[in-house]
N, C-alpha and C positions, 0 to 999 in steps of 0.2 A: 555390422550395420552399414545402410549404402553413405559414402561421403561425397554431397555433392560435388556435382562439376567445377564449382569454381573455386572451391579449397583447395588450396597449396600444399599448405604445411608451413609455407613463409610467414603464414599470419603470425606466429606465435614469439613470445619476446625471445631479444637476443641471449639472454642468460639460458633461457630452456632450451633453444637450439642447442646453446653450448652443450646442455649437460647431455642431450643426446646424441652427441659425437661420439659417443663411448658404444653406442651399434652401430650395426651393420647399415650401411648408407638406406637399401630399400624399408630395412625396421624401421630406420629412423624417421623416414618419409610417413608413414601409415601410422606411427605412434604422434607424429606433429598432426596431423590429420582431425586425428580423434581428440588432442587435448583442443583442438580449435573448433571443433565441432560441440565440446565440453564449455567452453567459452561463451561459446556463440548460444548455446538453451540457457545455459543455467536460471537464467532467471523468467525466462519466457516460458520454460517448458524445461523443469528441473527432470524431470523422469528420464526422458529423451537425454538428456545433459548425463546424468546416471547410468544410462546406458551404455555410453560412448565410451566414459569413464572405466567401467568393468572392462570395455574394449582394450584400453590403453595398458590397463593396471594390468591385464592375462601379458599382454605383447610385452610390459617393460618393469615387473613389479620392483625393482632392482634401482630406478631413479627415480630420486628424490620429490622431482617437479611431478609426474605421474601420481605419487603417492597423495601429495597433497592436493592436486585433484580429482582425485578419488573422494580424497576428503571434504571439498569444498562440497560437489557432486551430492554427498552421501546426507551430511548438514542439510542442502539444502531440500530433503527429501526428508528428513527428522528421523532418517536412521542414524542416532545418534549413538551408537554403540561401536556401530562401523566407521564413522567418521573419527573420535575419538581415537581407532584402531592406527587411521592412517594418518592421523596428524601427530599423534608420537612416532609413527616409524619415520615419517619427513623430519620431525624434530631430531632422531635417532642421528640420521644419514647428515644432515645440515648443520647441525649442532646448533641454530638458531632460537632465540624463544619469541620471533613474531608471532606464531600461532599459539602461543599460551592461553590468550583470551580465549579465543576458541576453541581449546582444551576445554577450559574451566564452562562454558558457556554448553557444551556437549555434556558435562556434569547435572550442570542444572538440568537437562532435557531429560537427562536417565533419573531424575527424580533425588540426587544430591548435593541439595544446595549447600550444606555444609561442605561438601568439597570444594565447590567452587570459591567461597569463601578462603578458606584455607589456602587455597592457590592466587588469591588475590593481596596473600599478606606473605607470600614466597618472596624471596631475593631474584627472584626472574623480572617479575616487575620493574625494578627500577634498570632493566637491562633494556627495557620496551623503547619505543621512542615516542614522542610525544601523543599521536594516532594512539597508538598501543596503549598506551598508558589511559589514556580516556576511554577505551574499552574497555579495561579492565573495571575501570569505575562501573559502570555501566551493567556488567556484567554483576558486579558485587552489589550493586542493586537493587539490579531485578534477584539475587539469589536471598536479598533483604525480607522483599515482595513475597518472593516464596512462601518464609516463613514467618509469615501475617508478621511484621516490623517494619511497619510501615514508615515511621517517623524517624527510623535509623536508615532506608532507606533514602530519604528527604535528605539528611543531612551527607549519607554518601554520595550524592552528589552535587549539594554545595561544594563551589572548588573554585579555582583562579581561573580557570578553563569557563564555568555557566556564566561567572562575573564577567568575564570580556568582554566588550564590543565586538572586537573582530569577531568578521565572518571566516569562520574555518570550514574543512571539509567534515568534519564534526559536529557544529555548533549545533546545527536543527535539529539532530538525532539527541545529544543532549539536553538539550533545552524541553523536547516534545517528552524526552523521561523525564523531567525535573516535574513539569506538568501534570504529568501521566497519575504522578505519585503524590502531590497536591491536591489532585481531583480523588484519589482512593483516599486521601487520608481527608474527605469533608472542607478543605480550604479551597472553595469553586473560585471565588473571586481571583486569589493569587493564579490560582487555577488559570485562569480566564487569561491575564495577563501573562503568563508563560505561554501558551499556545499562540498567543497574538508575536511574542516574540520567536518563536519559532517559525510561525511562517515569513515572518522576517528575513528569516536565515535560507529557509529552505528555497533554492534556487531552483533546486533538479529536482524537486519533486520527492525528496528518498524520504518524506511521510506524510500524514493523512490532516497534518495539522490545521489542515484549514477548513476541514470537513469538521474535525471537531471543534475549532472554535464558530465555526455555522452551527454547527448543535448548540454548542452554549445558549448561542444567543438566539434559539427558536428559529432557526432561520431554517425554512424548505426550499430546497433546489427541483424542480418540475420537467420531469423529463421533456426534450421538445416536439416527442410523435406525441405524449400523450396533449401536450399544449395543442396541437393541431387537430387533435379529435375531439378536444372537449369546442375547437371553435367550428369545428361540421359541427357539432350537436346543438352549438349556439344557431350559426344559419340555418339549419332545419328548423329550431325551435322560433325562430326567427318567422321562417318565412310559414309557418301556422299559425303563428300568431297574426298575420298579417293576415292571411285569409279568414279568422276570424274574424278579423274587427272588419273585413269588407259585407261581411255576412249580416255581421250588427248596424255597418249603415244599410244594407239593404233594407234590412228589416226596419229600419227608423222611417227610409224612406216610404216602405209600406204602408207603415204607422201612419204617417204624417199625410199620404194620400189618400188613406180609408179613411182620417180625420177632414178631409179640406171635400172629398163628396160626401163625407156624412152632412156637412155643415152646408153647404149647396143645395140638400133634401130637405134639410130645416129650414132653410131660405125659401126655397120653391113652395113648402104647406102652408108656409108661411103668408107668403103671396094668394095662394089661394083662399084661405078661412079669409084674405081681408076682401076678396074679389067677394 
């Protein structure tokens, strides 16, 4: 796949440099390439991101950091079978359990929330660190949602974490599921006020919280081309209107002078029967 001109290979963090000193200097160049170019769609244009990814993963299936972009790659494409694949061989290689959650979270997407659960009450867990660990909530949740348990979903995510004030890099994505699962379980009100607290939180935009608390509250957003064509359709209708009503004083004024000579003829016969 072509990598543009202005990609390095430098983009990429200093730990994954690192771990690709272990090739040959030009591999290593064209594997940095492709995880930067992985980087750089994922979210704009996952397929694309996907592709680059399969690139890296032929050139270097052997590091860790490759693997789990593959993985990130494959998630966000909801081949979750494949992703799953390469986030245990990154976990393999790493010995790490960051990507537990999203283990578990690739579970649910193949349709076993019971697993994911299971892996939410692992001794991996409390190795997470705090991020982690609120994913994992999160994760145990929605695998709640899954299976229609709603109301034990509510309370998996009541936590010291929804309580806080602080704003974390978390809080909005928590707070819009606490929400989320308020409004499925019939409590709109609380409902109402979790989403208001979420966009609270939401700084970067990482949810839609403010669109649905504008639904709550009936509120329409009006596109601005279409504001501008419904005001052409107002001036045109505008300016018909206007040429009607010049039409109607004409015709008053017609009125009013076929009445002022009629009444001049009546005047004139008049004069004469008295001659």
């Amino acid at each position: 796949m072509p990598i543009p001109e202005d990609v390095t290979g430098e983009e990429i963090d200093k730990d994954v440099r690192q771990e690709l000193q272990s090739l040959p200097k030009t591999l290593a160049e064209d594997v940095a390439k492709n995880l930067v170019m992985v980087a750089r769609l994922i979210d704009e244009d996952p397929e694309g991101a996907y592709g680059y990814s399969r690139v890296a993963l032929r050139l270097a299936s052997r590091v860790a950091a490759v693997r789990e972009a593959a993985g990130f790659a494959a998630y966000a494409n909801q081949k979750y079978s494949e992703a799953l694949a390469e986030f245990r061989a990154a976990r393999r290689m790493t010995g790490t359990t960051e990507l537990w959650p999203l283990m578990a979270d690739c579970e649910r997407g193949l349709g076993r929330p019971e697993k994911a659960l299971e892996m939410a009450g692992a001794p991996e867990v409390q190795k997470l660190d705090k991020a982690g660990q609120v994913e994992m909530r999160l994760v145990a949740a929605g695998a709640r949602r899954d299976m229609e348990q709603l109301d034990a979903a509510i309370v998996t995510l009541q936590s010291s974490e929804l309580a806080s004030h602080a704003v974390q890099p978390w809080t909005a994505r928590l707070r819009y599921a606490y929400a989320d699962a308020l409004l499925a379980a019939g409590r709109a009100d609380e409902a109402r006020e979790w989403f208001a607290k979420a966009v609270e939180a939401d700084r970067d935009g990482s949810t839609d919280a403010s669109d649905r608390l504008a639904e709550m509250d009936g509120v329409e957003f009006m596109d601005a081309l279409d504001e501008h064509d419904d005001t052409d359709t107002d001036t045109d209708t505008g300016s018909d209107t206007s040429t009607d009503e010049a039409e109607d004083v004409r015709t008053d004024l017609d009125a009013d002078n076929g009445d002022a000579d009629k009444a001049d003829a009546d005047k004139a016969e008049t004069d004469v029967n008295k001659d």
